[in-house]
C-alpha positions as CSV (number, residue, x, y, z in Angstrom):
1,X,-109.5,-48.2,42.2
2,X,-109.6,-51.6,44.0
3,X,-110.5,-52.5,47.4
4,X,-110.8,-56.1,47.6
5,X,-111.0,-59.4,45.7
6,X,-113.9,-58.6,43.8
7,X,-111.7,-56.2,42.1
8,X,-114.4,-56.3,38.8
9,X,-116.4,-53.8,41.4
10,X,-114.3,-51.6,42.0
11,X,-113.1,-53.6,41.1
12,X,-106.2,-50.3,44.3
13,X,-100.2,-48.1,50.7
14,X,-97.6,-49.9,51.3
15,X,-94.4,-50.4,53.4
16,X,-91.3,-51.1,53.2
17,X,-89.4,-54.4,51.4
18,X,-86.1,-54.3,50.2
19,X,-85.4,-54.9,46.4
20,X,-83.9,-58.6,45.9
21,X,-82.8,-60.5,42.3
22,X,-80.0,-61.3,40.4
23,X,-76.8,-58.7,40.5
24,X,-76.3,-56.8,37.6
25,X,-74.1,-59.3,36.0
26,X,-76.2,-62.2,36.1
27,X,-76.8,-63.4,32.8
28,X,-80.6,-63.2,31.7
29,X,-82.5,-67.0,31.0
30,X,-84.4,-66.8,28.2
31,X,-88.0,-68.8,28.5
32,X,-86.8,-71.7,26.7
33,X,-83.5,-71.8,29.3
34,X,-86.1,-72.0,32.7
35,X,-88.5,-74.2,30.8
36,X,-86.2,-77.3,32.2
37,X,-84.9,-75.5,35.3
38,X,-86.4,-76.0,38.7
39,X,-88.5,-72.6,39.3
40,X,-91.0,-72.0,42.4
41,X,-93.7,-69.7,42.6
42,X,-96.8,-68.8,44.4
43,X,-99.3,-67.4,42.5
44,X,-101.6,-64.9,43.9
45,X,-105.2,-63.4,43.2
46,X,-106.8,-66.9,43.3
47,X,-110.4,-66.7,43.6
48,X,-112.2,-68.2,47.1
49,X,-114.1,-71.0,47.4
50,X,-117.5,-68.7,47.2
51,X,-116.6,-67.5,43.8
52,X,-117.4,-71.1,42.5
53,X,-117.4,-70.0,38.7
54,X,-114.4,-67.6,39.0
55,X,-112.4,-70.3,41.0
56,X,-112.9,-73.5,38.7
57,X,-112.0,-71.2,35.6
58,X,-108.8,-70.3,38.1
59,X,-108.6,-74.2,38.5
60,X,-108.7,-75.3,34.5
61,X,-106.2,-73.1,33.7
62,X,-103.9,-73.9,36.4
63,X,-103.7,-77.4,35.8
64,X,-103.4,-76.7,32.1
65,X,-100.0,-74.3,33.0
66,X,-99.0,-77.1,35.6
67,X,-98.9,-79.3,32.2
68,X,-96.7,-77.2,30.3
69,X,-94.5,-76.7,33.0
70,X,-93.8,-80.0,34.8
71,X,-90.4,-78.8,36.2
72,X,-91.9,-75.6,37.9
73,X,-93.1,-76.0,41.5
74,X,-96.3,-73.9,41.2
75,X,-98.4,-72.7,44.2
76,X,-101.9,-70.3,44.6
77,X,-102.5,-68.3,47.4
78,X,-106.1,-66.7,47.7
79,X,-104.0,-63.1,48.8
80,X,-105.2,-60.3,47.1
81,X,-104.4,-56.4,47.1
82,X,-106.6,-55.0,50.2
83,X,-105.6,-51.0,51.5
84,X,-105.5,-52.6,55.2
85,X,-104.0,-55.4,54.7
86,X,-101.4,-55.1,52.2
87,X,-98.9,-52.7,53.8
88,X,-98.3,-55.7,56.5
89,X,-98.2,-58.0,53.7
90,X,-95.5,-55.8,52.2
91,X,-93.3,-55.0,54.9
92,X,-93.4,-58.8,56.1
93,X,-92.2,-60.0,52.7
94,X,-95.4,-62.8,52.5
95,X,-96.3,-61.4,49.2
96,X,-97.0,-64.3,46.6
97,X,-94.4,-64.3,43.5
98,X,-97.0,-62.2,41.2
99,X,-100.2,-60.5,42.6
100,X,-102.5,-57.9,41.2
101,X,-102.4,-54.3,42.7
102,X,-104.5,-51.4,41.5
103,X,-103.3,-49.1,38.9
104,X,-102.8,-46.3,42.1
105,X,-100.1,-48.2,43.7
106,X,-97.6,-48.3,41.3
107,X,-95.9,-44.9,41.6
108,X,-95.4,-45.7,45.0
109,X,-94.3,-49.0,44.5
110,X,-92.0,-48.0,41.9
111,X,-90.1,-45.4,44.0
112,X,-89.6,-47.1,47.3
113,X,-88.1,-50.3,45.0
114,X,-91.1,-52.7,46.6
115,X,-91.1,-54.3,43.3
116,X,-89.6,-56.1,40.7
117,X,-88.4,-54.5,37.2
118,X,-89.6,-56.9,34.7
119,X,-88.3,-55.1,31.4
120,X,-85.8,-58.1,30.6
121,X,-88.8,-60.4,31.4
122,X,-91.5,-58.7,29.3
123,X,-88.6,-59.1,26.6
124,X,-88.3,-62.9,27.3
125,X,-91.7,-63.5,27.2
126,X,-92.7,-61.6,23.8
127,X,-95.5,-59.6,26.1
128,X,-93.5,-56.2,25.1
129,X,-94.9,-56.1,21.6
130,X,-98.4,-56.7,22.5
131,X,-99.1,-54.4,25.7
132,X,-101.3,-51.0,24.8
133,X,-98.6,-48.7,25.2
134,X,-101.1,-45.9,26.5
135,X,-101.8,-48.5,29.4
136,X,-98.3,-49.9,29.8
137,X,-97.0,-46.7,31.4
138,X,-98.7,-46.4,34.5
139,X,-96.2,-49.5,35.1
140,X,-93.2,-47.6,34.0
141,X,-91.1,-44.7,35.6
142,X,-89.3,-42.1,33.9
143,X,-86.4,-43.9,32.2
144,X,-89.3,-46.4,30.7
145,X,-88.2,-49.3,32.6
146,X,-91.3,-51.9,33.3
147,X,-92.6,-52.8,37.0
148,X,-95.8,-54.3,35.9
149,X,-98.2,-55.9,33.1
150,X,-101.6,-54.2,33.1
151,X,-104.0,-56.9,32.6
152,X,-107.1,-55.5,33.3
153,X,-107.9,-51.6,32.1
154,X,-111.3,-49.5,33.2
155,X,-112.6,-46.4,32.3
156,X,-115.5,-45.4,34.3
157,X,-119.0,-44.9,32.9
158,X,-123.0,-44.8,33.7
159,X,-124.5,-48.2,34.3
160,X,-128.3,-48.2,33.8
161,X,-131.2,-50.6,34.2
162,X,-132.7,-50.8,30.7
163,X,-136.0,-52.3,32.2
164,X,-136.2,-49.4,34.6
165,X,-135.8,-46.9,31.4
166,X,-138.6,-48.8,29.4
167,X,-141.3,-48.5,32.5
168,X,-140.1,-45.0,32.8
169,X,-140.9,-44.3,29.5
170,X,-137.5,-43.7,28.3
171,X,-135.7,-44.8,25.6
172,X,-133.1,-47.4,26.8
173,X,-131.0,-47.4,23.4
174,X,-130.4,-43.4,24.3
175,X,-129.4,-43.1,27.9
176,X,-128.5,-40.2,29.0
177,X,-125.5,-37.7,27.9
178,X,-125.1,-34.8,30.5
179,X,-125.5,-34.7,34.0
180,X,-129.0,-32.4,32.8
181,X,-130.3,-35.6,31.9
182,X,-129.2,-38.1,34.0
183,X,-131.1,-36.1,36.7
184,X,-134.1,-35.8,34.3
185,X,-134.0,-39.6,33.7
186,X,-134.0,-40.4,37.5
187,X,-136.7,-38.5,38.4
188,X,-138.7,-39.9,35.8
189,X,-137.5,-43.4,36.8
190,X,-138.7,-42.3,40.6
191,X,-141.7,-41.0,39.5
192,X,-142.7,-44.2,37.1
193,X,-141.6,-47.0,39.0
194,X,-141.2,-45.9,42.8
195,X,-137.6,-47.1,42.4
196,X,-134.5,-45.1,43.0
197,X,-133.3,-43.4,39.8
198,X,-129.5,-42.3,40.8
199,X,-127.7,-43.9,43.3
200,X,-123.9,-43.2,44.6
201,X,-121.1,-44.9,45.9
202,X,-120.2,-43.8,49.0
203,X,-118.3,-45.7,51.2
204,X,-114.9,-47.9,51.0
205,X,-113.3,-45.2,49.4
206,X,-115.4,-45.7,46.5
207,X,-117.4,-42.3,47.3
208,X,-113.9,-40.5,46.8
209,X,-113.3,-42.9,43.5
210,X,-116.3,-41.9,42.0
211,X,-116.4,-38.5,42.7
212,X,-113.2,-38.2,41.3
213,X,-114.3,-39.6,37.6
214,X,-117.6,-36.4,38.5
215,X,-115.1,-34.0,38.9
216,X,-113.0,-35.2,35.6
217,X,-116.4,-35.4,33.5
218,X,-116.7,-31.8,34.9
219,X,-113.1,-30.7,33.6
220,X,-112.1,-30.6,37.1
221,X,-108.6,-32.2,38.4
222,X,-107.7,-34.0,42.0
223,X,-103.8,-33.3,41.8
224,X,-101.6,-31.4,39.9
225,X,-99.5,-33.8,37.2
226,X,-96.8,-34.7,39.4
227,X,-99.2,-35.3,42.5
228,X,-97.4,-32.6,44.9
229,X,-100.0,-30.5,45.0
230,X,-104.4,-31.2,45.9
231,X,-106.5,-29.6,43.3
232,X,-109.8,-30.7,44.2
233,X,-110.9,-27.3,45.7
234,X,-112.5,-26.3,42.6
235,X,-115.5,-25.0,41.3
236,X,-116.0,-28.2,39.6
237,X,-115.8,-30.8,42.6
238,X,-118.5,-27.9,44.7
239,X,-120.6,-28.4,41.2
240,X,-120.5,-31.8,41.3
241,X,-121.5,-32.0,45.1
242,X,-124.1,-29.8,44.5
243,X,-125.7,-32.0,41.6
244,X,-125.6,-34.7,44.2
245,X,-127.1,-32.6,47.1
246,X,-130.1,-31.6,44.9
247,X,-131.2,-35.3,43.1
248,X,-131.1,-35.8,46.5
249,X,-132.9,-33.3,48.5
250,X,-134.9,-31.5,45.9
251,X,-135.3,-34.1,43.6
252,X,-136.2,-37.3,45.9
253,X,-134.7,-39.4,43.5
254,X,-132.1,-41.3,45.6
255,X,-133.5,-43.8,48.1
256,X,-133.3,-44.0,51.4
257,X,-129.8,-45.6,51.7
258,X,-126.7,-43.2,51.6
259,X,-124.0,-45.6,53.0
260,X,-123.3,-47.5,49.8
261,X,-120.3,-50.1,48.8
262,X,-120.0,-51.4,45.8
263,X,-121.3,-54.8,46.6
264,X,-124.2,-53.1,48.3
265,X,-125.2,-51.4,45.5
266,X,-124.6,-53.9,42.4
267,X,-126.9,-56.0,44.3
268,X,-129.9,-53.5,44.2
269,X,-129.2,-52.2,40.8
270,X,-129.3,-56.4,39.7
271,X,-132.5,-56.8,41.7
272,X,-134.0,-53.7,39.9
273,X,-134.2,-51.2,42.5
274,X,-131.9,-48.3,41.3
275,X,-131.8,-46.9,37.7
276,X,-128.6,-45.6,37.1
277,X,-125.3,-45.3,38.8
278,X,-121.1,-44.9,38.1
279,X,-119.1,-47.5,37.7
280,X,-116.5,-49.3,35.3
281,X,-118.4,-51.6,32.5
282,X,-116.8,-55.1,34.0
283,X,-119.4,-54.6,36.7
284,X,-121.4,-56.3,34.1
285,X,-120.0,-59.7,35.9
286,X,-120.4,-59.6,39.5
287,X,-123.9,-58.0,38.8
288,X,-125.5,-60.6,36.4
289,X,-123.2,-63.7,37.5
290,X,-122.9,-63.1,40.9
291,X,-126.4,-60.8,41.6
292,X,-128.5,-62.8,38.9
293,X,-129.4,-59.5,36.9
294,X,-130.9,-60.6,33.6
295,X,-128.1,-59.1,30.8
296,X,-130.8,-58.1,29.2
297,X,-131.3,-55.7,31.5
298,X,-127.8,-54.0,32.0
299,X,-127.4,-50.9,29.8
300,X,-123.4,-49.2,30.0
301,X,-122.8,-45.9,28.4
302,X,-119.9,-43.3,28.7
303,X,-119.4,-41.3,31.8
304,X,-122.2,-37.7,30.9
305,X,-120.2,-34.7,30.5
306,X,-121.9,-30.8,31.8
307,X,-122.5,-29.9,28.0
308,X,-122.6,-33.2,26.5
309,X,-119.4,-32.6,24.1
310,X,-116.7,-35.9,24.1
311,X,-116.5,-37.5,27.3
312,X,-114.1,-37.3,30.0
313,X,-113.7,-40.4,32.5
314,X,-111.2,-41.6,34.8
315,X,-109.3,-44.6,34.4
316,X,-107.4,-47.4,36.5
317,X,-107.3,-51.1,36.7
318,X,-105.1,-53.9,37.6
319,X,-101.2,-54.2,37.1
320,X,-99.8,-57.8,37.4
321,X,-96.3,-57.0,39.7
322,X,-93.1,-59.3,40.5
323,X,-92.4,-59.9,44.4
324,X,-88.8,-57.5,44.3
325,X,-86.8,-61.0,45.9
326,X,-88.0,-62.8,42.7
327,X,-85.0,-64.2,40.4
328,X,-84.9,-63.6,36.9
329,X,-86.1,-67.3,36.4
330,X,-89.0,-66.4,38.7
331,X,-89.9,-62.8,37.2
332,X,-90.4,-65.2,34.0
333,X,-92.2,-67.8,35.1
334,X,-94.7,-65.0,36.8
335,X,-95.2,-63.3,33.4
336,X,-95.5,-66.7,31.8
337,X,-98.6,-67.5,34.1
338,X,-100.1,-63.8,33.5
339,X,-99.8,-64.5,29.6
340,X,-100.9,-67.8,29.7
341,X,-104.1,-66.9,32.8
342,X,-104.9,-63.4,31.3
343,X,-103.6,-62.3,28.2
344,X,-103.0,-65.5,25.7
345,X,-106.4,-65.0,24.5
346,X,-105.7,-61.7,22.4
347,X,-102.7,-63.6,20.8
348,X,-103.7,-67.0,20.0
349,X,-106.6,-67.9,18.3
350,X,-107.0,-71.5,19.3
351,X,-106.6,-69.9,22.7
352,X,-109.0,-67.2,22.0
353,X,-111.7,-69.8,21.5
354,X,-110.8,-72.4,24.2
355,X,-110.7,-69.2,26.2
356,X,-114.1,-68.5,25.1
357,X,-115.9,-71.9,25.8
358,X,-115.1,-72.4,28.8
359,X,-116.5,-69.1,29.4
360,X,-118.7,-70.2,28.3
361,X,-119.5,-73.7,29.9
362,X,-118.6,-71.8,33.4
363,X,-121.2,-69.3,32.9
364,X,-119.0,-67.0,33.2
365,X,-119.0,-63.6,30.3
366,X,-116.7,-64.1,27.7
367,X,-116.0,-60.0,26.4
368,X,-117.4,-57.0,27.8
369,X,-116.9,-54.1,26.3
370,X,-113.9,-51.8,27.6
371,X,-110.5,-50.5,27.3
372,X,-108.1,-53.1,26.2
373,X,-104.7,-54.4,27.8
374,X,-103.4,-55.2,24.9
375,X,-103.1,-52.9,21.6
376,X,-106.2,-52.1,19.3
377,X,-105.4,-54.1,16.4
378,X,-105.1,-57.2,18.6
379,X,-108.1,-56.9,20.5
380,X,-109.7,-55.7,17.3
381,X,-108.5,-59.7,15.8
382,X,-109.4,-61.2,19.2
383,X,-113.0,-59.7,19.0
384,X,-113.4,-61.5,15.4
385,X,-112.2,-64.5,16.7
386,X,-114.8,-64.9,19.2
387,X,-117.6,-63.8,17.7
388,X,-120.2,-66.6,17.5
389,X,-119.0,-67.4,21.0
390,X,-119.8,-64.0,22.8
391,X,-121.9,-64.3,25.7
392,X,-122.1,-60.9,26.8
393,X,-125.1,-58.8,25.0
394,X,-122.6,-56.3,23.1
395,X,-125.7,-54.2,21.8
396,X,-126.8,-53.2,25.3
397,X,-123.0,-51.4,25.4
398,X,-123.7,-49.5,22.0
399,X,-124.1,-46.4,23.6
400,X,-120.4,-46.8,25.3
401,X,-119.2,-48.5,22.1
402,X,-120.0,-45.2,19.7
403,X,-118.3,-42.8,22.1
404,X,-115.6,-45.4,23.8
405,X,-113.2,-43.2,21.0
406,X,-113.7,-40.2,21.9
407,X,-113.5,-40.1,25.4
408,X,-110.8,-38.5,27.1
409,X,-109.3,-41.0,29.2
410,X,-107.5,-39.7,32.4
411,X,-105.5,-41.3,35.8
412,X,-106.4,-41.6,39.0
413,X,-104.7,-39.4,40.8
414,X,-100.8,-40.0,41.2
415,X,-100.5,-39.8,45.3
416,X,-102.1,-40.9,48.2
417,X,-105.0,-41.8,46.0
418,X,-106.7,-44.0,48.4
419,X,-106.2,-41.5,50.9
420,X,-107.8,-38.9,48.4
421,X,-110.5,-41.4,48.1
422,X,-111.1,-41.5,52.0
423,X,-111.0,-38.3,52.7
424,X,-113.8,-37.2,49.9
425,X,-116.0,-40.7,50.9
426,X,-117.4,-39.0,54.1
427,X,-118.3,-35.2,51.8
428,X,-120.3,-37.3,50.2
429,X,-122.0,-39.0,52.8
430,X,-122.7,-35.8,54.5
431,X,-124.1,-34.1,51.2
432,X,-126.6,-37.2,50.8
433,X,-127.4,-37.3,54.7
434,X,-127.4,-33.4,56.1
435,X,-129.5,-31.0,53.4
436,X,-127.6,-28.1,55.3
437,X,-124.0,-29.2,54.4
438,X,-121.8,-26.4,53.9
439,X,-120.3,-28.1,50.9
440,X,-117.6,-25.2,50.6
441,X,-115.9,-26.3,54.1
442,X,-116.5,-30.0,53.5
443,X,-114.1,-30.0,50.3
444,X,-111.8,-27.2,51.5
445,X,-111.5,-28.9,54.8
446,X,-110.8,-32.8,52.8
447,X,-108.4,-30.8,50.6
448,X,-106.2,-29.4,53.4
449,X,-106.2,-32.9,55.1
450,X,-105.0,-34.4,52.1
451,X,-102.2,-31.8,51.3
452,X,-100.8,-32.6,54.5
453,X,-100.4,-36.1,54.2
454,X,-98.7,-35.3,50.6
455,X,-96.2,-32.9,52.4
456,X,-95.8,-35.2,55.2
């Protein structure tokens, strides 16, 4: 689930645009043939001017893919996938030539024809034999044709403040397994330190997006498979409510502050004011580049589960996708730039380590720990390549790292997920701000408001 450019937070609605390229008998250029032809595009995703490390890593490799390609007319645009902005963005046809959109849009996308099919492309450019296949189909539809290159996978899991742990008395090398826990571990942390132990996304739609990955860790389910029918109405999404209702109100071990974005709250957990709260591992970034939290501090570990058996998270991320008007030339060139910006690394060595130090001389984290875009064995080799060059502190993500395997690993739901997301963001708020919420109505009233907009 993604909401805005800092897409690494959480770190995913859309109108109508008619599908363009070549006619069915165009003859396919292969990336040697466009290497010499004269190809424009526009490039989106590029970070603003206030990301200054994320935007003069954007810079050195655009000037390097400029080099390569001294016959391409290459352009950046600083548009990124936004729910209120991109429908317009759509419909208007100012979409850049490639742009990321959360891993929740594609379905859509996919069956209104809004974008490109790249299969001939991802065959051009060799990126069909390295893509995870597990993560490769949330860009596909049914007959397995491509619409997408997932670049940047997430499974969501427990953040913790190892500091925060330590002062508390706990062991930071064994966070917590089951929800049981996490609730004894934030209490302790409230007790010990003053500081808030749990804290919960709850606005943006992230309250929905993380209550969605509870209910999964629960065994519960948002939709049914093919997304025509709410599911949420469950014993497991009242259960997980009702965990949240009493950290809060009999436990006192939430804070004061129960209107929470993302942004909002990576900033307090860096400035060590909350102990523990979901989110995706990449949040590692924002919150010690951006919020200055010491990465010795920052402890990941798998989503907790009721009984503490395997875990069960939800997943998402960012798909790469081809403006539907682009040429076959251009669908190329597109994937060319998302190999060369994003996924080079895992395949090339030398790249792997230039990759790395400047990384490294941005100051900028070179691997965290989490699913891969590309297939085990090549991350596996990409790992081993970097090694000595690693900046990120891999043993504080042990915990996620021994059970990253066993973890059941599921979608975000398949329609009107964002609306999904909005509809649960104010339960939550009214759980954490009214002790007499009739949780019951609150998720049987969001269900029926998000069944109709399914059957609309």
């Amino acid at each position: 689930m993604k909401r805005s450019s800092t897409r690494t937070l959480a770190v995913a609605a859309v109108a109508a645009l008619t599908l363009g390229g070549l006619s069915a008998c165009a003859s396919t250029p292969s990336a040697s043939d466009i290497n010499g032809e004269q190809v424009t595009i526009t490039i989106g995703n590029q970070p603003p001017a206030t990301q200054e490390a994320e935007l003069a890593y954007f810079n050195e490799k655009l000037a390097a893919f400029k080099e390569q390609h001294p016959n391409w007319t290459i352009e950046t645009s600083e548009s990124v996938w936004d729910a209120e902005t991109f429908p317009a963005q759509l419909a208007g046809g100012n979409l850049p030539t490639v742009i990321g959109v959360p891993f929740t849009e594609m379905n859509g996308l996919i069956a209104r024809g809004q974008v490109a099919d790249i299969s001939q492309a991802l065959k051009t450019t060799g990126l069909s034999d390295v893509l995870n296949p597990s993560t490769l189909t949330v860009a596909q539809d049914a007959k397995g044709q491509s619409y997408g290159v997932p670049t940047d996978a997430y499974a969501l899991g427990l953040a913790y403040n190892r500091e925060l742990f330590t002062k508390a008395g706990l062991d930071p090398d064994k966070p917590p397994t089951t929800w049981d826990e996490v609730r004894t571990d934030a209490a302790a942390i409230a007790a010990a330190t003053g500081q808030t132990g749990f804290a919960q996304l709850t606005k943006d739609n992230q309250g929905g997006w993380v209550l969605t990955g509870q209910v999964y860790s629960r065994g519960g389910t948002m939709e049914n498979e093919d997304g025509t029918t709410v599911t949420f109405d469950s014993q497991q999404t009242r259960d997980a409510l009702q965990w949240l209702h009493d950290v809060r109100w009999k436990d006192n071990s939430m804070g004061s502050n129960f209107l929470l974005g993302a942004a909002d709250l990576a900033q307090q957990f860096a400035a060590g004011t909350v102990g523990m709260f979901v989110i995706q591992s990449a949040s590692y970034q924002p919150v010690v580049e951006v919020f200055g939290m010491p990465s010795s501090d920052f402890g990941f570990t798998t989503l907790p589960t009721v009984d503490g058996g395997d875990p069960v998270t939800l997943s998402g991320g960012n798909v790469e996708i081809v403006n539907s008007t682009a040429t076959e030339a251009q669908k190329v060139a597109a994937l060319e730039w998302v190999d060369f910006y994003q996924l080079q690394k895992y395949r090339d060595k030398d790249a792997a380590i230039a990759d790395a130090k400047l990384k490294v001389a941005q100051g900028t984290a070179v691997a965290i720990p989490g699913p891969s875009p590309v297939t085990e064995e090549q991350y596996q080799t990409y790992l081993g390549w970097i090694a000595d060059l690693n900046n990120v502190p891999t043993a504080n993500f042990q915990p996620y790292l021994d059970n990253a395997a066993k973890q059941t690993v599921l979608p975000e739901p398949a329609t009107d997920s964002q609306d999904l997301y909005a509809a649960l963001d104010p339960v939550v708020q009214a759980v954490l701000t009214d002790q007499n919420a009739d949780i019951d109505a609150l998720v049987t009233q969001a269900a029926s408001a998000v069944q109709a907009k399914i059957d609309r």
